[in-house]
MIGU-607629 format. One line per 2 residues: number of its first residue (from 1); for each residue x, y, z of C-alpha. Coordinates in nm, 2 decimals. Example, Ala and Ser with C-alpha at 12.3 -4.5 7.8 and 13.67 -1.06 7.14 Angstrom:
1 = 1.23 -0.45 0.78  1.37 -0.11 0.71 $
//
This chain:
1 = -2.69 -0.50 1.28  -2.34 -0.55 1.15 $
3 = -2.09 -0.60 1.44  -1.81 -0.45 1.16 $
5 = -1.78 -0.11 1.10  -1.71 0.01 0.75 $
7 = -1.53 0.36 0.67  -1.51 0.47 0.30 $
9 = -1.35 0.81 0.15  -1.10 0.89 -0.08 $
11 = -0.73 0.83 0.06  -0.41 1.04 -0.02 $
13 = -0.31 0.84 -0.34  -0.64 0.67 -0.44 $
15 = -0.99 0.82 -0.51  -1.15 0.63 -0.29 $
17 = -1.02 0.35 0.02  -1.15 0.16 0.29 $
19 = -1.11 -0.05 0.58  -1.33 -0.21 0.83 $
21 = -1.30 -0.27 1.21  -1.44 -0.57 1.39 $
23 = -1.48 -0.51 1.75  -1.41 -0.82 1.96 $
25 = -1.49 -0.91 2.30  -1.40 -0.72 2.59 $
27 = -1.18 -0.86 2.82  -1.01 -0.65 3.08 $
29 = -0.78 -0.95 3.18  -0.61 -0.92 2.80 $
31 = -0.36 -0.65 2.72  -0.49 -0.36 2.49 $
33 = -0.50 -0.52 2.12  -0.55 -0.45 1.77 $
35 = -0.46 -0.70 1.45  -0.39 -0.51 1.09 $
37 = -0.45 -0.67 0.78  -0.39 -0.59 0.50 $
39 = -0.60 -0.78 0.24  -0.57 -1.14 0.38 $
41 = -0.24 -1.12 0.57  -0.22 -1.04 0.91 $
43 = 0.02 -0.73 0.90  0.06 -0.63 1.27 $
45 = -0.08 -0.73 1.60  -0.01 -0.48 1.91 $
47 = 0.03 -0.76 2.13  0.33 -0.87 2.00 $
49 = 0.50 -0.49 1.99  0.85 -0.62 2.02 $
51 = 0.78 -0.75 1.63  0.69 -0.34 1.56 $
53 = 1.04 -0.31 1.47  1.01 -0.56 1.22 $
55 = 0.85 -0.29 1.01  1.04 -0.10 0.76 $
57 = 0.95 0.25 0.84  0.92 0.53 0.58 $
59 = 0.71 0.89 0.56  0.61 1.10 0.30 $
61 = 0.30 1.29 0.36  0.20 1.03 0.62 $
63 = 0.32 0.75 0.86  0.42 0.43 0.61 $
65 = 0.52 0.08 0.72  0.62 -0.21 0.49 $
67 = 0.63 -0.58 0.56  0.94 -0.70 0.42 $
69 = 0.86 -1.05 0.38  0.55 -0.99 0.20 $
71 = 0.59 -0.63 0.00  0.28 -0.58 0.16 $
73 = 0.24 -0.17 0.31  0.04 0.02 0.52 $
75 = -0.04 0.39 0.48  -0.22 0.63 0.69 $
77 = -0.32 0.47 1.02  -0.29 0.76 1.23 $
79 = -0.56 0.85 1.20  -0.73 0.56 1.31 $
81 = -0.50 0.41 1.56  -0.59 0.69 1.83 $
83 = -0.97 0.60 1.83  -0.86 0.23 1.98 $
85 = -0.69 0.41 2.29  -1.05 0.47 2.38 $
87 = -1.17 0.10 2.45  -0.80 -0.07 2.58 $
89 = -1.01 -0.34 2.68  -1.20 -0.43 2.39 $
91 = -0.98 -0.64 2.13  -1.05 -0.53 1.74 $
93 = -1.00 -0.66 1.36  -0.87 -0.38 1.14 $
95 = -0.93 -0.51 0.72  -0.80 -0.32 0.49 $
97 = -0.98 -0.49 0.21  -0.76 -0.40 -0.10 $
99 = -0.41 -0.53 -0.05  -0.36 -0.30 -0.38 $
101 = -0.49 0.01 -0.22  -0.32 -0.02 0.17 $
103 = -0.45 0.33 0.31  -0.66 0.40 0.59 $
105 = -0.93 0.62 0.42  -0.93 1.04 0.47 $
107 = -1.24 1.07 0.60  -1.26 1.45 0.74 $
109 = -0.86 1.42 0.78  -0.93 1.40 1.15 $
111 = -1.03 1.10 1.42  -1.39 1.24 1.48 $
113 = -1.58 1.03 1.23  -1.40 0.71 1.29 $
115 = -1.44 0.77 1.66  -1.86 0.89 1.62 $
117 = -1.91 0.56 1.44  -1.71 0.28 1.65 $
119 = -1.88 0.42 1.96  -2.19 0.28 1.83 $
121 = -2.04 -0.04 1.85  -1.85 -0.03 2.12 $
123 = -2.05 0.22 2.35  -1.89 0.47 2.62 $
125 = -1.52 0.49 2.66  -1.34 0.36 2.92 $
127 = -1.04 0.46 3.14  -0.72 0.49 2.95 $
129 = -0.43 0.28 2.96  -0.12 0.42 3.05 $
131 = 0.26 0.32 3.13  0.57 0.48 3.28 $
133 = 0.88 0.52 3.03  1.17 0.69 3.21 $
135 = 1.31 0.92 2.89  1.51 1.17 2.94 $
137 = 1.61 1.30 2.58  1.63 1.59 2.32 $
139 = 1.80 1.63 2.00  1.76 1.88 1.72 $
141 = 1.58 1.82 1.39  1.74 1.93 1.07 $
143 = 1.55 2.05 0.72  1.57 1.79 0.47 $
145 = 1.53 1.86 0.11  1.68 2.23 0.12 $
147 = 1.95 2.44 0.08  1.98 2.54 0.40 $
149 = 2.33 2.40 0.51  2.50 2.46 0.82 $
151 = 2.87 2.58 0.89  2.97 2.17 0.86 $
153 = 2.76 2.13 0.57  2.46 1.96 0.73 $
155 = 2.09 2.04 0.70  2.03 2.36 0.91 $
157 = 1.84 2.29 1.23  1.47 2.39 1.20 $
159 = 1.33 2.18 1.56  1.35 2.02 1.86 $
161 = 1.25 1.71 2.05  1.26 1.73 2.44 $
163 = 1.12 1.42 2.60  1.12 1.39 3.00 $
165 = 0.88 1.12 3.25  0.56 1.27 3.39 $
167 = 0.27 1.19 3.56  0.02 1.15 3.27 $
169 = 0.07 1.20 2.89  0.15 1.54 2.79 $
171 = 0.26 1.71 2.47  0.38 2.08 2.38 $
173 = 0.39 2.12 1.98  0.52 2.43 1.81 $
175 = 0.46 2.49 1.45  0.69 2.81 1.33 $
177 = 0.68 2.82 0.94  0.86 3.09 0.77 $
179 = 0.87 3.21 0.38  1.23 3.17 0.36 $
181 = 1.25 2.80 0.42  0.93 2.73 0.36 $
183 = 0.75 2.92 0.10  0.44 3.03 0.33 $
185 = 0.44 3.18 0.69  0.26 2.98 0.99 $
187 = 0.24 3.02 1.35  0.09 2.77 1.58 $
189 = 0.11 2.64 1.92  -0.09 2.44 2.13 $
191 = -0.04 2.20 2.45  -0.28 1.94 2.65 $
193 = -0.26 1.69 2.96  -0.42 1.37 2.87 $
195 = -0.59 1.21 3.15  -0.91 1.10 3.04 $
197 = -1.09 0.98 2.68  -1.24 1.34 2.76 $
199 = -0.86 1.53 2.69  -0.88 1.33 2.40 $
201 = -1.21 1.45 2.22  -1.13 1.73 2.13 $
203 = -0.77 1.70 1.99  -0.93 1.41 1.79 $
205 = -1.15 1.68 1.59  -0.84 1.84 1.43 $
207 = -0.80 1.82 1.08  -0.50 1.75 0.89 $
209 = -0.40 2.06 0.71  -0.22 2.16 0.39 $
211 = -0.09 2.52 0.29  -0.20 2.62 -0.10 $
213 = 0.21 2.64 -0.16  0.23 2.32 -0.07 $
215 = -0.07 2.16 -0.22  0.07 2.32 -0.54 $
217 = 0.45 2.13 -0.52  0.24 1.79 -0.43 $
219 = 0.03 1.82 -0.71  0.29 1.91 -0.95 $
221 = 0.50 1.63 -0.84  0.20 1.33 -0.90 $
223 = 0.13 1.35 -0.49  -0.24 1.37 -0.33 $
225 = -0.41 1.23 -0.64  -0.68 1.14 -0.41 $
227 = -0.81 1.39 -0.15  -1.00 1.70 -0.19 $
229 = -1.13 1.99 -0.01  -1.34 1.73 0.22 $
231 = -1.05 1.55 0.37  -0.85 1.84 0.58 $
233 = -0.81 2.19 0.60  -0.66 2.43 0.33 $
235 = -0.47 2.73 0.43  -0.52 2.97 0.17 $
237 = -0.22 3.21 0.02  -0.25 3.57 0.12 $
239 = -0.44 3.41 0.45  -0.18 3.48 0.67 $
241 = -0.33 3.67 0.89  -0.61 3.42 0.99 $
243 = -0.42 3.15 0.99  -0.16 3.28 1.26 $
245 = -0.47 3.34 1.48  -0.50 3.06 1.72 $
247 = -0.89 3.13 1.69  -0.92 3.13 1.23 $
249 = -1.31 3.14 1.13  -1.13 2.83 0.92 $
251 = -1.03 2.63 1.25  -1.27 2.35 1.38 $
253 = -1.12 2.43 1.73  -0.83 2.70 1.85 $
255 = -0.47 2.62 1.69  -0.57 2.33 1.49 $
257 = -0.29 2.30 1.25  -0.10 2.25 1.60 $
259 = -0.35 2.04 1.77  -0.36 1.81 1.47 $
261 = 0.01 1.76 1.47  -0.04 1.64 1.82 $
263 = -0.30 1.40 1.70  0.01 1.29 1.42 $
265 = 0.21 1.22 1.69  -0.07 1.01 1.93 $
267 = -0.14 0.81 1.67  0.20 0.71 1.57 $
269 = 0.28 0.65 1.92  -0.08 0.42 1.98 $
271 = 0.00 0.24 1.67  0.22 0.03 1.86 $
273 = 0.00 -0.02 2.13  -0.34 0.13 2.20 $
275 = -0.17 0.28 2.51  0.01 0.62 2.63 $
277 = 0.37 0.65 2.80  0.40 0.92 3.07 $
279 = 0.61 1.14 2.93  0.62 1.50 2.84 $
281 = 0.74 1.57 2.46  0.79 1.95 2.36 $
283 = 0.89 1.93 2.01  0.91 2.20 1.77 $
285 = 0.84 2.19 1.37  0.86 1.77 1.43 $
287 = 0.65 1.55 1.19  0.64 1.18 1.14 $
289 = 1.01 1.11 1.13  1.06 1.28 1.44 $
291 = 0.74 1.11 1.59  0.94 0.78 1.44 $
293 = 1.24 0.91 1.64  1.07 0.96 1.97 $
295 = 0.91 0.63 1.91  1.22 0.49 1.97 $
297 = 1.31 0.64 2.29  0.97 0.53 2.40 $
299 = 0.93 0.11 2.27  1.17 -0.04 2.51 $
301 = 0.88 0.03 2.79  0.59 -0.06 2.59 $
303 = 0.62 -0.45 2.68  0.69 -0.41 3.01 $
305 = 0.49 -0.10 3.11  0.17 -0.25 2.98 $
307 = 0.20 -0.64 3.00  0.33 -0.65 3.35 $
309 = 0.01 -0.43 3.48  -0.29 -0.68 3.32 $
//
């Protein structure tokens, strides 16, 4: 058998994409570790997370990173980089193959399949890796793209990020869509305690999900060329009824649209390091900028929390 595990499916821009992810030896005397490349280049390596701010940052319907040097880019990986917080002591390859095509594949639009399949390789998971980061910070999130303007002109506030220490990883996350900003109403909530790869199971079976409103605009403006109804979960219009139910016959498990925005905001975080800070973040209508944002907060701790325990 193949020690490299291959994952194909169509991607947001392209019809199809892939990557594959070498597991290397396990060490637990080496700090949690993952390489990117993209095509031949070495992109990232999470053992050097003071370079992470090297990468230009930038989001449209997912988490985007570009290597200036090289023009190189990476699309998509939060998805993937979550799966990796389950085996912190194993050290892995990530290929994306075609420097032309840099996204992490769709699959399902959840963590599940890449997670089902590298446990083959790698076999059970093993006790997470955490480290403290002493934050204490919140700050409002404003729309962007509207024309919703506040007394002083700026975008109206539409969230909020609260971020304060704790004694494991925990995350509130409040959707609250409306049809006045938004053009489609959504309501959903959800919160969880991780302590064990157990906590992380099940918010690693939640889809991403798109509203038909919204599919429509992205369509209409060249976006999502690739995916269809296999890679996430489609709210339908005139749903709205089953979709504020925590508990939708459409839901893979209660509040998904919510749970999977906690799975967003994981694997932004574990992209740096296949590690979680003990904090608590409640954060309100947030998405990958405001992940970016909290990221942030959070970095300055990565390098010592982690590297000063192994």
């Amino acid at each position: 058998m193949s020690n490299v595990c291959e994952f194909k499916s169509p991607s947001l821009s392209f019809g199809e994409t892939s990557v594959s992810v070498e597991p290397l030896e396990k060490d637990p005397q080496k700090v949690p570790f993952v390489a990117w490349y993209v095509g031949k280049k070495l992109f990232y390596r999470s053992d050097a997370c003071h370079c992470f701010e090297e990468l230009e940052f930038f989001a449209k319907r997912t988490a985007g990173y570009k290597l200036s040097e090289s023009g190189l880019e990476l699309l998509s990986p939060e998805h993937l980089a979550p799966v990796f917080l389950m085996w912190p002591h194993r050290r892995f390859n990530v290929r994306l193959s075609d420097a032309t095509k840099p996204e992490v594949p769709m699959m399902d639009g959840s963590s599940i399949p890449f997670f089902c399949e590298m446990r083959k390789f790698c076999g059970a998971p093993e006790e997470l890796v955490f480290y403290d980061a002493p934050v204490h910070a919140e700050w409002d999130l404003h729309a962007v793209g509207t024309s919703l303007r506040g007394a002083e002109g700026d975008a109206a506030i539409h969230g909020h990020v609260r971020i304060t220490p704790a004694e494991t990883f925990e995350v509130e996350y409040v959707l609250d869509r409306n049809t006045a900003r938004d053009g489609y109403d959504l309501k959903s909530a959800a919160s969880v305690s991780i302590y064990s790869p157990e906590n992380l199971y099940q918010i690693f079976m939640a889809r991403t999900f798109i509203h038909q409103v919204e599919l429509e605009r992205a369509r209409a403006a060249g976006l999502l060329a690739g995916v269809d109804e296999s890679c996430g979960l489609l709210l339908a219009a005139g749903d709205c009824a089953a979709q504020n139910s925590a508990c939708s016959p459409k839901f893979r498990i209660a509040n998904e649209p919510a749970m999977h925005k906690i799975l967003d905001l994981i694997g932004d975080l574990s992209f740096i390091c296949p590690a979680l800070p003990r904090v608590r973040i409640e954060i309100t209508n947030g998405g990958h900028v405001s992940h970016r944002q909290i990221m942030e907060k959070i970095i300055p701790y990565v390098h010592a929390g982690i590297f000063t325990q192994v």
